[in-house]
Chimera marker file (.cmm) of the C-alpha trace (Angstrom):
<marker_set name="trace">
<marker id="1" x="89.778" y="135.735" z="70.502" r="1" g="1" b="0" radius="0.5"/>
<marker id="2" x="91.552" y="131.838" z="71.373" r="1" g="1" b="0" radius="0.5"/>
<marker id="3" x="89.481" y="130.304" z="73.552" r="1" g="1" b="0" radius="0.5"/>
<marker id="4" x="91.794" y="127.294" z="75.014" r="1" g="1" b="0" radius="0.5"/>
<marker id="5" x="89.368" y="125.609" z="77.202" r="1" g="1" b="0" radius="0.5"/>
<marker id="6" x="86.219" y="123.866" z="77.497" r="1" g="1" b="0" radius="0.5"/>
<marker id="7" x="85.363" y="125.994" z="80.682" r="1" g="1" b="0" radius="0.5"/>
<marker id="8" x="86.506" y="128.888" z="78.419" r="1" g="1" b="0" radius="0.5"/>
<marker id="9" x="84.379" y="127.703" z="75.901" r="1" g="1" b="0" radius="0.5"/>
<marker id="10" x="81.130" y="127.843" z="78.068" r="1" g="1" b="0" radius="0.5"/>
<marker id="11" x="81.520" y="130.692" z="80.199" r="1" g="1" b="0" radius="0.5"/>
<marker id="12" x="82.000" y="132.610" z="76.121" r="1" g="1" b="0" radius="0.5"/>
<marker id="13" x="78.556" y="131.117" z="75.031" r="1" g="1" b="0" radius="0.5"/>
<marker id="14" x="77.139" y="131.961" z="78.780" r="1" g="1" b="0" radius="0.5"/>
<marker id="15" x="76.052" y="128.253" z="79.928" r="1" g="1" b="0" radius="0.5"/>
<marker id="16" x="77.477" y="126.269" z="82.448" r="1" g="1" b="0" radius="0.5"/>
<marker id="17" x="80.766" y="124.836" z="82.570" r="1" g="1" b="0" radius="0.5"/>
<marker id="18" x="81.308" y="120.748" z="82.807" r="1" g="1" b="0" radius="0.5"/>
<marker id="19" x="82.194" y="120.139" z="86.227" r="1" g="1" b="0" radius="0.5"/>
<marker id="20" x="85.558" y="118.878" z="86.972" r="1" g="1" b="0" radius="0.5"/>
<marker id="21" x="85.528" y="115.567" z="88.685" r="1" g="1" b="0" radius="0.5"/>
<marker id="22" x="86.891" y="115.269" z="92.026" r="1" g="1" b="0" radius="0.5"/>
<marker id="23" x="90.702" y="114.333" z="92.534" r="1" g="1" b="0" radius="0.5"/>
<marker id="24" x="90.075" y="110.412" z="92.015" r="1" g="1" b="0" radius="0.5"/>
<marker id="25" x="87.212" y="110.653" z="90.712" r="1" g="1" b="0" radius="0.5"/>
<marker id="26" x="87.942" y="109.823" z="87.074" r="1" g="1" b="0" radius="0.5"/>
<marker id="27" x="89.932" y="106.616" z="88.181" r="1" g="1" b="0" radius="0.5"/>
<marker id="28" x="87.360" y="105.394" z="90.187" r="1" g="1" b="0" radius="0.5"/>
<marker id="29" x="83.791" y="104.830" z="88.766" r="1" g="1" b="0" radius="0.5"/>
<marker id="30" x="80.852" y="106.049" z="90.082" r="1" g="1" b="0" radius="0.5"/>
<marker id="31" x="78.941" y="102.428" z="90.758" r="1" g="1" b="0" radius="0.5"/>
<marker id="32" x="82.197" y="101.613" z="92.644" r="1" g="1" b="0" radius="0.5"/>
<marker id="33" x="80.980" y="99.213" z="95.369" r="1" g="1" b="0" radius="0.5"/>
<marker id="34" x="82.162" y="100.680" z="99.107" r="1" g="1" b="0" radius="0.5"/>
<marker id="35" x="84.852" y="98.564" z="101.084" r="1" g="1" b="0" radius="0.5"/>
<marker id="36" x="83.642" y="96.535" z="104.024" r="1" g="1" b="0" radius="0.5"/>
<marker id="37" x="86.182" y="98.390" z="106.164" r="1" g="1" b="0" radius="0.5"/>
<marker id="38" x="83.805" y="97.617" z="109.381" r="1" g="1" b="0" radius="0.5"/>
<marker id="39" x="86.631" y="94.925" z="110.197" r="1" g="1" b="0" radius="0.5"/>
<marker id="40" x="88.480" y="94.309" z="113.046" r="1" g="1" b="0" radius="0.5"/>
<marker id="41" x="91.532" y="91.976" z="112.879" r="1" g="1" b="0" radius="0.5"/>
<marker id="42" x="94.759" y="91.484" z="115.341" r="1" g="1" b="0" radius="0.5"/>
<marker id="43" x="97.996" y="92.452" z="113.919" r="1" g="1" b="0" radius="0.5"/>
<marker id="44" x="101.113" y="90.101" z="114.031" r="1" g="1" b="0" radius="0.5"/>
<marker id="45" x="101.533" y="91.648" z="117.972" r="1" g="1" b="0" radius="0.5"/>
<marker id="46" x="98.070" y="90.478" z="118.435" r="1" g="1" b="0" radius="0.5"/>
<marker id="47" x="96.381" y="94.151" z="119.067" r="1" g="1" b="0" radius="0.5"/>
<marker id="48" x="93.247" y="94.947" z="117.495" r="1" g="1" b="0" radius="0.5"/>
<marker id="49" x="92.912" y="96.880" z="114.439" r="1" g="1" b="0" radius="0.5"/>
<marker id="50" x="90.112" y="97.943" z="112.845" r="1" g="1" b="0" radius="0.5"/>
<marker id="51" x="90.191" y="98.706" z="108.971" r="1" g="1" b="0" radius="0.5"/>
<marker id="52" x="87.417" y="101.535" z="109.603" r="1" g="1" b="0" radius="0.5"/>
<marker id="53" x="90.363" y="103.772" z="111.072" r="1" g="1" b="0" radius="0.5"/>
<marker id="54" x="91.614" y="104.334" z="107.710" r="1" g="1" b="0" radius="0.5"/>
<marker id="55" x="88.886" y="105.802" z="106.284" r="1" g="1" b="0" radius="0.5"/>
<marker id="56" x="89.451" y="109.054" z="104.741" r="1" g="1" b="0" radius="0.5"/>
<marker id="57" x="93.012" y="107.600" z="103.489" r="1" g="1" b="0" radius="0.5"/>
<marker id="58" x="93.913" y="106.108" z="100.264" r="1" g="1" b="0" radius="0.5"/>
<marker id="59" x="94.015" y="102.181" z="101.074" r="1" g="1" b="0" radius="0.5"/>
<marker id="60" x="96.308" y="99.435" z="99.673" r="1" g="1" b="0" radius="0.5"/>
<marker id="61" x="94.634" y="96.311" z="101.241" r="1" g="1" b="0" radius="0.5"/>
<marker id="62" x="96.838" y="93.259" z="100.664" r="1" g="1" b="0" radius="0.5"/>
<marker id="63" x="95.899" y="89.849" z="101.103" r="1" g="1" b="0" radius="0.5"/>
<marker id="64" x="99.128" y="87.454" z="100.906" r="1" g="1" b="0" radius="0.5"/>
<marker id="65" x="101.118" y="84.672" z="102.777" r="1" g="1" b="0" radius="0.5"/>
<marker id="66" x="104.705" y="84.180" z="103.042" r="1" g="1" b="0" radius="0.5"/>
<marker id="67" x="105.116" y="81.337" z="101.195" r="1" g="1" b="0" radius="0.5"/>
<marker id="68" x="103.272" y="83.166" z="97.768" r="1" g="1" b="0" radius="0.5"/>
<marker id="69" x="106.228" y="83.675" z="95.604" r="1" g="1" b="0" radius="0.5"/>
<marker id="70" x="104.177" y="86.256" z="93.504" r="1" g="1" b="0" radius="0.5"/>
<marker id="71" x="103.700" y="87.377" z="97.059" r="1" g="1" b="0" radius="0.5"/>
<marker id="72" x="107.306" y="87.851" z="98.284" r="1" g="1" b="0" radius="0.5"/>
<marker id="73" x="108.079" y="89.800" z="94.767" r="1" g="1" b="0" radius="0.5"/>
<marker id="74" x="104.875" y="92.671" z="95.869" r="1" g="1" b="0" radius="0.5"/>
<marker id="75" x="106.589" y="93.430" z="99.002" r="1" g="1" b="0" radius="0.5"/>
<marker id="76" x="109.480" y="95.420" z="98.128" r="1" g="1" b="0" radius="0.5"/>
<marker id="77" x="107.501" y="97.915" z="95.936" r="1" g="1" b="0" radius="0.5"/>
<marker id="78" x="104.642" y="97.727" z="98.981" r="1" g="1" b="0" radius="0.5"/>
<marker id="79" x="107.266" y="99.151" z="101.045" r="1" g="1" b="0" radius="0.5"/>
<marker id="80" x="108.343" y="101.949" z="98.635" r="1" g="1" b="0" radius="0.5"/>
<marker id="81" x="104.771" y="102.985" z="97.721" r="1" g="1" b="0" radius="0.5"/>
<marker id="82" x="104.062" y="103.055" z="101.446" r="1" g="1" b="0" radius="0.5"/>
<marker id="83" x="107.314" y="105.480" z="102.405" r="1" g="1" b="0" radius="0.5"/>
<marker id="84" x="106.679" y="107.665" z="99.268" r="1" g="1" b="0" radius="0.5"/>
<marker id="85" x="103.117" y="108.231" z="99.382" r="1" g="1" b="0" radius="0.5"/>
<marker id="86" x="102.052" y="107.898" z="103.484" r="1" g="1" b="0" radius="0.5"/>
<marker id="87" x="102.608" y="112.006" z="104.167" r="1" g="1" b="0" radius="0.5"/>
<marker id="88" x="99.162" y="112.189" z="101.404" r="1" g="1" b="0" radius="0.5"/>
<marker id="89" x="97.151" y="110.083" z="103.139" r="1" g="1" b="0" radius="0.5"/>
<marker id="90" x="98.085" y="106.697" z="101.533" r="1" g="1" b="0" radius="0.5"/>
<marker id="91" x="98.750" y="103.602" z="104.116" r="1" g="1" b="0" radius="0.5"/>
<marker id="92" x="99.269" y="99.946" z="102.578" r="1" g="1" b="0" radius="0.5"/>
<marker id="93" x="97.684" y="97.232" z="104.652" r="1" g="1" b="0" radius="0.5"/>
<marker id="94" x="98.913" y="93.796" z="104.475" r="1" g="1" b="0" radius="0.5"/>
<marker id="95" x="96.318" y="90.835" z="105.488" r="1" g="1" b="0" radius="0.5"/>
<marker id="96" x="98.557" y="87.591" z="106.005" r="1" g="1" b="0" radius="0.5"/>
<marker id="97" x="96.860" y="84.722" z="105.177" r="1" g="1" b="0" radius="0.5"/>
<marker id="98" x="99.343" y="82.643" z="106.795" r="1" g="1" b="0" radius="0.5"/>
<marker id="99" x="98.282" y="80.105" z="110.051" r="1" g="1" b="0" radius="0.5"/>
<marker id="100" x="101.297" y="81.406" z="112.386" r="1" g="1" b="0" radius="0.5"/>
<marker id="101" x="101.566" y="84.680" z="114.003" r="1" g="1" b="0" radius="0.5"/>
<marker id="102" x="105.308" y="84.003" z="114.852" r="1" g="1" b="0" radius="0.5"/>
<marker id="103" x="106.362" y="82.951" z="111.308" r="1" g="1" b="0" radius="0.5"/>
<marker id="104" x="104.210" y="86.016" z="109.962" r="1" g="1" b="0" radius="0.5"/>
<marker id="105" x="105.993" y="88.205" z="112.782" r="1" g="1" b="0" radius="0.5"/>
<marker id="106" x="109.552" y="87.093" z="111.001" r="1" g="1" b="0" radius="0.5"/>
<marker id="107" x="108.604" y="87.389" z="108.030" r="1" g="1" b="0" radius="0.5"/>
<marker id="108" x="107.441" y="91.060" z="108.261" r="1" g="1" b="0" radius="0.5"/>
<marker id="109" x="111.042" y="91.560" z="110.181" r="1" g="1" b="0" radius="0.5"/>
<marker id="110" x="113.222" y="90.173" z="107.818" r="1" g="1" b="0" radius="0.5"/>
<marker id="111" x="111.245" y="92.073" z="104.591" r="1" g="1" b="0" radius="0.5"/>
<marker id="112" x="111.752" y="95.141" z="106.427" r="1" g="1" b="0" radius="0.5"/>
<marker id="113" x="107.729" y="95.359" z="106.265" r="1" g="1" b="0" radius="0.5"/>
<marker id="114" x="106.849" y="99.042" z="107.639" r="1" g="1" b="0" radius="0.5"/>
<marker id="115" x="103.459" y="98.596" z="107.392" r="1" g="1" b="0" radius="0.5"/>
<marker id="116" x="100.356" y="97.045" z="109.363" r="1" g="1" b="0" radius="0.5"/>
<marker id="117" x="100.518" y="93.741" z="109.040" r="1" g="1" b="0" radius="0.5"/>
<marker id="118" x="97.039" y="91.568" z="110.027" r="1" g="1" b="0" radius="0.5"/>
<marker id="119" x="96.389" y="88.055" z="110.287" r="1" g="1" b="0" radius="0.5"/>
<marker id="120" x="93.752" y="86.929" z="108.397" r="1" g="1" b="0" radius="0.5"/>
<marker id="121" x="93.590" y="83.246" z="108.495" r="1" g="1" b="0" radius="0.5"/>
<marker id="122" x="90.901" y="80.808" z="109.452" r="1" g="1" b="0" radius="0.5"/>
<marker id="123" x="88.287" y="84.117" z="108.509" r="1" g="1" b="0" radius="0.5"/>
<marker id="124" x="84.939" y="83.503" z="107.656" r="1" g="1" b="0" radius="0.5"/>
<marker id="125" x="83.906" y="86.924" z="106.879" r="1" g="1" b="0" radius="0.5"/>
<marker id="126" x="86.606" y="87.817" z="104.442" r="1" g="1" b="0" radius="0.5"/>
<marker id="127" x="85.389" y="85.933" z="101.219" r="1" g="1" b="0" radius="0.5"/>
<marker id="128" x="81.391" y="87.431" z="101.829" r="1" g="1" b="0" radius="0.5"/>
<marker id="129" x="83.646" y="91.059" z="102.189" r="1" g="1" b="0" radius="0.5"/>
<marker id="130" x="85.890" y="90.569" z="99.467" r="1" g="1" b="0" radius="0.5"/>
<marker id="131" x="84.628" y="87.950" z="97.259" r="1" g="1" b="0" radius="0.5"/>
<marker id="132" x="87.536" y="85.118" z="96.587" r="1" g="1" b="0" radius="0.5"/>
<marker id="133" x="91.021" y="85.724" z="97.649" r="1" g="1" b="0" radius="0.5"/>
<marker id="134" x="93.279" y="83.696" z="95.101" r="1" g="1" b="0" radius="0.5"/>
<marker id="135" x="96.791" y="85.070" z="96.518" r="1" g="1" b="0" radius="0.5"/>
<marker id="136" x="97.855" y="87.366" z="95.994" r="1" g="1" b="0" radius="0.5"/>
<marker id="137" x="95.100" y="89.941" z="95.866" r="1" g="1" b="0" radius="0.5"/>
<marker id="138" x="95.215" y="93.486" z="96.064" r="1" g="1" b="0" radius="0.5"/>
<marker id="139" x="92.760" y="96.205" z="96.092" r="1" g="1" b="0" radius="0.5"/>
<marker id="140" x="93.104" y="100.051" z="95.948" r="1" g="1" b="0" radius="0.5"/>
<marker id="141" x="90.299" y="101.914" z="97.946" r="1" g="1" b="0" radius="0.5"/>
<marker id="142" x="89.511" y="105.374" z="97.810" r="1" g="1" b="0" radius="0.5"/>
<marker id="143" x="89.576" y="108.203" z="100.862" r="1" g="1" b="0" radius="0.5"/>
<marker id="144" x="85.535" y="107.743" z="100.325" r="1" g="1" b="0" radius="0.5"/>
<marker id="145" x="86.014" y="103.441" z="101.138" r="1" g="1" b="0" radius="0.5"/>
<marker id="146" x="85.105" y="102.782" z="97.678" r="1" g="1" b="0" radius="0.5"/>
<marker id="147" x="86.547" y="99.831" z="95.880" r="1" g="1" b="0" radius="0.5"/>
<marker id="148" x="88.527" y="101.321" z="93.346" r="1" g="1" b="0" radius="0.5"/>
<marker id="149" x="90.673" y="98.656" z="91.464" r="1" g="1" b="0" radius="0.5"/>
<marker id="150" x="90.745" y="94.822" z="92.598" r="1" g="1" b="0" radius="0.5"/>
<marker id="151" x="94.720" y="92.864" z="91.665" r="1" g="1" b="0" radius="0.5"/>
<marker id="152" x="94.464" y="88.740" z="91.468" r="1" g="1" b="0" radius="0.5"/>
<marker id="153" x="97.840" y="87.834" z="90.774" r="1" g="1" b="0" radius="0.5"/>
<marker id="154" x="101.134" y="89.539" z="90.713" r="1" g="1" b="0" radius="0.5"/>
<marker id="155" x="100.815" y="93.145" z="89.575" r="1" g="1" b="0" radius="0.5"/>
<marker id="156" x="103.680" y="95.760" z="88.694" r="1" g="1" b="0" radius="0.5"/>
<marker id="157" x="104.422" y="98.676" z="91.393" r="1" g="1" b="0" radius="0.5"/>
<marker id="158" x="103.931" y="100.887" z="88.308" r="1" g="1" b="0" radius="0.5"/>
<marker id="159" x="100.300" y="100.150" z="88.337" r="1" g="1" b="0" radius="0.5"/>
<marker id="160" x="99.477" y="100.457" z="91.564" r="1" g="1" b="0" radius="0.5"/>
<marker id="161" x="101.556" y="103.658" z="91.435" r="1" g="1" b="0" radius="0.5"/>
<marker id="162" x="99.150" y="104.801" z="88.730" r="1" g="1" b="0" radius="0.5"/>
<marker id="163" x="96.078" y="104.494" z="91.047" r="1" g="1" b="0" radius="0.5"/>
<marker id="164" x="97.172" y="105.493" z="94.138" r="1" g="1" b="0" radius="0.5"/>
<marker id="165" x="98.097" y="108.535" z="92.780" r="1" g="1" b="0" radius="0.5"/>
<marker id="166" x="94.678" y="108.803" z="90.469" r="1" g="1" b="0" radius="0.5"/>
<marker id="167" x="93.329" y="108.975" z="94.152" r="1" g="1" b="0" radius="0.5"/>
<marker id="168" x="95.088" y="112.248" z="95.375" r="1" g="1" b="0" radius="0.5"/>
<link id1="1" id2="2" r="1" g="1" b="0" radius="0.2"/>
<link id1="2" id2="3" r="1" g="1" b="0" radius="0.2"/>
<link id1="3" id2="4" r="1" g="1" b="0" radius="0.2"/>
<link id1="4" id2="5" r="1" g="1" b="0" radius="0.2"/>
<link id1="5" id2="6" r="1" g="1" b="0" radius="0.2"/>
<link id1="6" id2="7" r="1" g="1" b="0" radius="0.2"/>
<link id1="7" id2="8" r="1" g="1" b="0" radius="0.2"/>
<link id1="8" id2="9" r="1" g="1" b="0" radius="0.2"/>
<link id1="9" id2="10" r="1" g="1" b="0" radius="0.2"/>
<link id1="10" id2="11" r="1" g="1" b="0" radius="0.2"/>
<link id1="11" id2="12" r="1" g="1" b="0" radius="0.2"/>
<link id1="12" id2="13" r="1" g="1" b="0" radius="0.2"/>
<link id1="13" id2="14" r="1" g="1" b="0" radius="0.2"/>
<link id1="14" id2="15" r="1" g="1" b="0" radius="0.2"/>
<link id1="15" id2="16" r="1" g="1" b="0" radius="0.2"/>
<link id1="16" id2="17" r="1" g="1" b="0" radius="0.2"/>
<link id1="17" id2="18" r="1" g="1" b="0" radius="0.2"/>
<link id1="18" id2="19" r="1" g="1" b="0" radius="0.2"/>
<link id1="19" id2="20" r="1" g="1" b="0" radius="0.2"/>
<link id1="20" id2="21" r="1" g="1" b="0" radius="0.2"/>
<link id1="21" id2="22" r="1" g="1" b="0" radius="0.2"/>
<link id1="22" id2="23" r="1" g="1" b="0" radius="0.2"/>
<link id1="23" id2="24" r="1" g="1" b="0" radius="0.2"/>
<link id1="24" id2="25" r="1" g="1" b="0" radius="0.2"/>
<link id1="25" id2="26" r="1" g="1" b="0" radius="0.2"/>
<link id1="26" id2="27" r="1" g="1" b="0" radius="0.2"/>
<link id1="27" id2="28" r="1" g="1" b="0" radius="0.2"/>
<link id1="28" id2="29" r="1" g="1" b="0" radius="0.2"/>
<link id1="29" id2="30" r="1" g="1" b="0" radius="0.2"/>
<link id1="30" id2="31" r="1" g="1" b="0" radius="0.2"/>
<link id1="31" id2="32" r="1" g="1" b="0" radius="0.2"/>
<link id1="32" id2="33" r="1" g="1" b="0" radius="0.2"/>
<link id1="33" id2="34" r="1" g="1" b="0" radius="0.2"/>
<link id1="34" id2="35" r="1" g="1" b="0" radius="0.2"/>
<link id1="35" id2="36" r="1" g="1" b="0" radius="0.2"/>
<link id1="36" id2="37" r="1" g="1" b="0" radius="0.2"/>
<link id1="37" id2="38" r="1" g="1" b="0" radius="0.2"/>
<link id1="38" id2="39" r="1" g="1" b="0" radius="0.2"/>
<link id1="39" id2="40" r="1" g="1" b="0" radius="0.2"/>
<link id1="40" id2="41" r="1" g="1" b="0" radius="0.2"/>
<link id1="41" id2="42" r="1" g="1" b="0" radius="0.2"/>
<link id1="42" id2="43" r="1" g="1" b="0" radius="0.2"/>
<link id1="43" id2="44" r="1" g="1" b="0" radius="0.2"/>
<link id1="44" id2="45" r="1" g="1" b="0" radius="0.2"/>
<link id1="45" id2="46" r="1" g="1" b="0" radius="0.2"/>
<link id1="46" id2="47" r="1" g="1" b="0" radius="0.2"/>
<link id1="47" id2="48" r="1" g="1" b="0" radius="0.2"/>
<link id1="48" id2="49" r="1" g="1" b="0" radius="0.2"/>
<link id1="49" id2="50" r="1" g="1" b="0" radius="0.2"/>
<link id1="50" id2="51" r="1" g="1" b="0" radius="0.2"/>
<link id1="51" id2="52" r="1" g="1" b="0" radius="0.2"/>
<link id1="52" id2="53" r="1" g="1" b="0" radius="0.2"/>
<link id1="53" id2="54" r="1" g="1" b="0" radius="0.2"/>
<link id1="54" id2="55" r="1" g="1" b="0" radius="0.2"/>
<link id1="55" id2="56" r="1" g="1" b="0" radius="0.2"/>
<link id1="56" id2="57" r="1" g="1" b="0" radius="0.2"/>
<link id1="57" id2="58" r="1" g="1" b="0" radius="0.2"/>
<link id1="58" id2="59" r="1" g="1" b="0" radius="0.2"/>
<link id1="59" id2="60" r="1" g="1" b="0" radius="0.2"/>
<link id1="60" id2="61" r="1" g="1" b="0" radius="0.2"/>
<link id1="61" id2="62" r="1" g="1" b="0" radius="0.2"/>
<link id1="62" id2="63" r="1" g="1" b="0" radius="0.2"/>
<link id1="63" id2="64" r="1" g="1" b="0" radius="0.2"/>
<link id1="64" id2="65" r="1" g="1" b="0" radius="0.2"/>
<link id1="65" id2="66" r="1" g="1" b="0" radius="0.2"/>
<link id1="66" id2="67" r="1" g="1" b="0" radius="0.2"/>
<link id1="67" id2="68" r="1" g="1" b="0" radius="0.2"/>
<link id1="68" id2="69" r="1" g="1" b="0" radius="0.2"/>
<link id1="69" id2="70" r="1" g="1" b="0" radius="0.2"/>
<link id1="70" id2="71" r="1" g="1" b="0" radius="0.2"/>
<link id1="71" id2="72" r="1" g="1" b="0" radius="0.2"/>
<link id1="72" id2="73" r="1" g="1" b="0" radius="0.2"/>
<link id1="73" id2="74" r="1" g="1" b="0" radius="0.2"/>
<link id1="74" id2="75" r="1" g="1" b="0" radius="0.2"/>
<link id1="75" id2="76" r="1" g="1" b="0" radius="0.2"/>
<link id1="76" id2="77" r="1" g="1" b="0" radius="0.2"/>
<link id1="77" id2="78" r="1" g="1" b="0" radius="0.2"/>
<link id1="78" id2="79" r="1" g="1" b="0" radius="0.2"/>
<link id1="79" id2="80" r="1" g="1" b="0" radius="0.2"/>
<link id1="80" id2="81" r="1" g="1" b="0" radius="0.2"/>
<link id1="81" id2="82" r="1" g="1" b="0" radius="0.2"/>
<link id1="82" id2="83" r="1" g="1" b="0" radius="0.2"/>
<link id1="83" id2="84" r="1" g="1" b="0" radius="0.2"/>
<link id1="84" id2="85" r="1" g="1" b="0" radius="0.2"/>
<link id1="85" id2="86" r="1" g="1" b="0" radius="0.2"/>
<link id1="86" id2="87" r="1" g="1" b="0" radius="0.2"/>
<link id1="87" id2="88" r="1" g="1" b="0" radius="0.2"/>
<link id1="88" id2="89" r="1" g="1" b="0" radius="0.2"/>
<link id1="89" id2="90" r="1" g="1" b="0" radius="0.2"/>
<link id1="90" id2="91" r="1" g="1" b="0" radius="0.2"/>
<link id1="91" id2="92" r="1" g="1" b="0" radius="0.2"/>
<link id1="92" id2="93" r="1" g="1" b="0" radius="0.2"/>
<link id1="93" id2="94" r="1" g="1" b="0" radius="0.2"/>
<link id1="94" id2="95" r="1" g="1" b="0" radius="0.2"/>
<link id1="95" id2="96" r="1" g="1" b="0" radius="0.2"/>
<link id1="96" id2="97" r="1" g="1" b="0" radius="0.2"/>
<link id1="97" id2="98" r="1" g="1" b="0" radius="0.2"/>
<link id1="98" id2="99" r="1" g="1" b="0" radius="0.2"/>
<link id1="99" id2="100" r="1" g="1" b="0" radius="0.2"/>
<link id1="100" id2="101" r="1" g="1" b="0" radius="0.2"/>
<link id1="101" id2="102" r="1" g="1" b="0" radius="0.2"/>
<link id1="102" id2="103" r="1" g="1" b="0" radius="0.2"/>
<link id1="103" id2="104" r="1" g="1" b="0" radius="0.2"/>
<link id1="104" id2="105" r="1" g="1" b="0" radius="0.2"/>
<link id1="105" id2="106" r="1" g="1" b="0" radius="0.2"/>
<link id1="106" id2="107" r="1" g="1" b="0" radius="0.2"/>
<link id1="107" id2="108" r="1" g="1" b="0" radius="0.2"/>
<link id1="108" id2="109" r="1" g="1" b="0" radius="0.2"/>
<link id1="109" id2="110" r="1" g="1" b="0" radius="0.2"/>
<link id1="110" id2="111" r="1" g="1" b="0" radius="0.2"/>
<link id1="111" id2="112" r="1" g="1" b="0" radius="0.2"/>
<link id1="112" id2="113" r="1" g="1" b="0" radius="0.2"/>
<link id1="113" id2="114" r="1" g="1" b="0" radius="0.2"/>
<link id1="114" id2="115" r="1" g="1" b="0" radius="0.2"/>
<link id1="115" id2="116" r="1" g="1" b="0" radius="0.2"/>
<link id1="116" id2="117" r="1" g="1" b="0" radius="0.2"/>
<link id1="117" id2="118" r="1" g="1" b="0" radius="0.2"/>
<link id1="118" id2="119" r="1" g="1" b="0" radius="0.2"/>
<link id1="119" id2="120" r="1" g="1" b="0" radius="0.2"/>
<link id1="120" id2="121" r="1" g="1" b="0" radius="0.2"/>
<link id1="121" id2="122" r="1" g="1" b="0" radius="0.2"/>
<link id1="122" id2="123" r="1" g="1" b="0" radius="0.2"/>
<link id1="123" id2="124" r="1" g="1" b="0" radius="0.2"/>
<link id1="124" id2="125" r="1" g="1" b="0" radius="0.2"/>
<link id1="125" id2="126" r="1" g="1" b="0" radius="0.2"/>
<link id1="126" id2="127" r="1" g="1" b="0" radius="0.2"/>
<link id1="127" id2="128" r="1" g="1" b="0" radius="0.2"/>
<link id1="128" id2="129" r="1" g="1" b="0" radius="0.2"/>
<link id1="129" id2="130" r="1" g="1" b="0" radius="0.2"/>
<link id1="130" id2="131" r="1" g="1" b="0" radius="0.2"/>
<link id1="131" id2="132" r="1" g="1" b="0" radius="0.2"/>
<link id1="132" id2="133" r="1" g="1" b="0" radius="0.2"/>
<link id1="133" id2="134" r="1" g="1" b="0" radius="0.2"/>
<link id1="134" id2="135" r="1" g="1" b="0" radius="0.2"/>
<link id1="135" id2="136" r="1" g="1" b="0" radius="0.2"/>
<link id1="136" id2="137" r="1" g="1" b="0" radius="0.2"/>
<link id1="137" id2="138" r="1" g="1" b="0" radius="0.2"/>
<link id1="138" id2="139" r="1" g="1" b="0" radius="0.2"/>
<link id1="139" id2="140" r="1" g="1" b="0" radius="0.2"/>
<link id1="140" id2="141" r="1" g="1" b="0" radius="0.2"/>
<link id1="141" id2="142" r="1" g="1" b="0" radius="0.2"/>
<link id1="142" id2="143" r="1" g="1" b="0" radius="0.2"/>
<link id1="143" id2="144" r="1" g="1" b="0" radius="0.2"/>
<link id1="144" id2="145" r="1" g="1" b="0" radius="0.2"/>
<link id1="145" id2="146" r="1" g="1" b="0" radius="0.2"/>
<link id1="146" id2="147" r="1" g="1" b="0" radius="0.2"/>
<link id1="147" id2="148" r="1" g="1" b="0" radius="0.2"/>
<link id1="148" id2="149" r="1" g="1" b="0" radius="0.2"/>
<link id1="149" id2="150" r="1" g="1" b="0" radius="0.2"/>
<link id1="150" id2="151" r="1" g="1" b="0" radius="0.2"/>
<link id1="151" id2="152" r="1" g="1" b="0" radius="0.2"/>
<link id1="152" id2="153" r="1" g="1" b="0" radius="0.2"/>
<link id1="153" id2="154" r="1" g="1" b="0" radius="0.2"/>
<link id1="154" id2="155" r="1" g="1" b="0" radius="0.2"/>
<link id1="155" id2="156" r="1" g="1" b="0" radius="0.2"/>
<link id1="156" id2="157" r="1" g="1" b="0" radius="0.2"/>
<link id1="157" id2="158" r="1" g="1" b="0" radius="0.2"/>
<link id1="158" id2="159" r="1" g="1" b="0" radius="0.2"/>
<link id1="159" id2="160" r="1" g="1" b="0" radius="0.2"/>
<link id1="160" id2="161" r="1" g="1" b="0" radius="0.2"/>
<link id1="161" id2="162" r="1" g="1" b="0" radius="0.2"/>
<link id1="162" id2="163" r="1" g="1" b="0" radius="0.2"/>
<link id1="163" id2="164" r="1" g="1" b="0" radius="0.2"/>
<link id1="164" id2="165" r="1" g="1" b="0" radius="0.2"/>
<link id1="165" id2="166" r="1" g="1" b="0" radius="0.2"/>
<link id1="166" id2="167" r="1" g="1" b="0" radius="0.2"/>
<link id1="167" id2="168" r="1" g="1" b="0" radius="0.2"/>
</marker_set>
C-alpha cells in the first residue's frame, strides 16, 4: 500500500497527524508582534477613521507622500492589489505623510487612488506604533492584526502579491 501523505503516514502507524497551520499561518510567524490598529486618523475629507475597523481583514498599511518618487511608482500596483483582492477581505490603507490635505486630496484624484487615504503628518504616536517611517514603508497585517511583513523602500507588487495572498 502507497501512502502519499504525511497525514497518511500517521493515521497508518495510529498517532496523531501534524496539524496543518492555519491559512497564513506559515507566512506569518508565530512571535509576530500585533498592529497598533487602536488609531484614529482623518481621511483626506477630514472624517474620522479608525484603523481598528479593519480588523479581521488582510491590511496593506502604507505610509507615503506625494512627492516620494519610490512612492508614486507603489501606487499603481496599490490600486490593482486593492481591486483584485478586496471581495477576500483585503483593503490597502494609504497614510499620507504629506502637510496638505488639499494637495493630498489631488493627488489621490489624479492617481485614481480607490482606497482610504489618511493623513498622517505632524503624528506623534506613529513612530512609538510603527517604529521609523523612512518613506516609503509598507506593512502587511494579518486578519488576526499581527504584523506580518514590514517594506522600507520601494518593493515589487509581486511581493506584496505573495503575502497578501499567504494571508487567505
Amino acid at each position: 500500500m502507497a501512502v502519499r501523505s504525511a497525514a497518511g503516514l500517521a493515521l497508518l502507524l495510529g498517532i496523531a497527524a501534524p496539524a496543518r497551520p492555519e491559512a497564513g499561518e506559515a507566512f506569518c510567524s508565530a512571535d509576530a508582534k500585533p498592529a497598533k490598529l487602536d488609531l484614529t486618523f482623518k481621511d483626506v475629507n477630514g472624517k474620522p477613521f479608525a484603523l481598528s475597523s479593519y480588523k479581521g481583514q488582510v491590511v496593506l498599511l502604507d505610509f507615503w507622500a506625494t512627492w516620494c518618487p519610490p512612492c508614486r511608482k507603489e501606487i499603481p500596483g496599490f490600486i490593482e492589489l486593492y481591486n483584485s483582492y478586496r471581495s477576500r477581505g483585503f483593503v490597502v490603507i494609504g497614510v499620507s505623510m504629506d502637510d496638505s490635505r488639499s494637495d493630498v486630496k489631488r493627488f489621490a484624484k489624479r492617481f485614481q487612488m480607490n482606497y482610504p487615504i489618511l493623513l498622517g503628518a505632524g503624528r506623534d504616536d506613529l513612530e512609538p506604533a510603527f517604529g521609523p517611517l523612512p518613506l516609503p514603508t509598507a506593512f502587511v497585517i494579518g486578519r488576526d492584526g499581527r504584523i506580518c511583513a514590514k517594506h522600507d523602500g520601494l518593493t515589487p507588487k509581486e511581493q506584496f502579491e505573495r503575502e497578501i495572498g499567504a494571508l487567505f
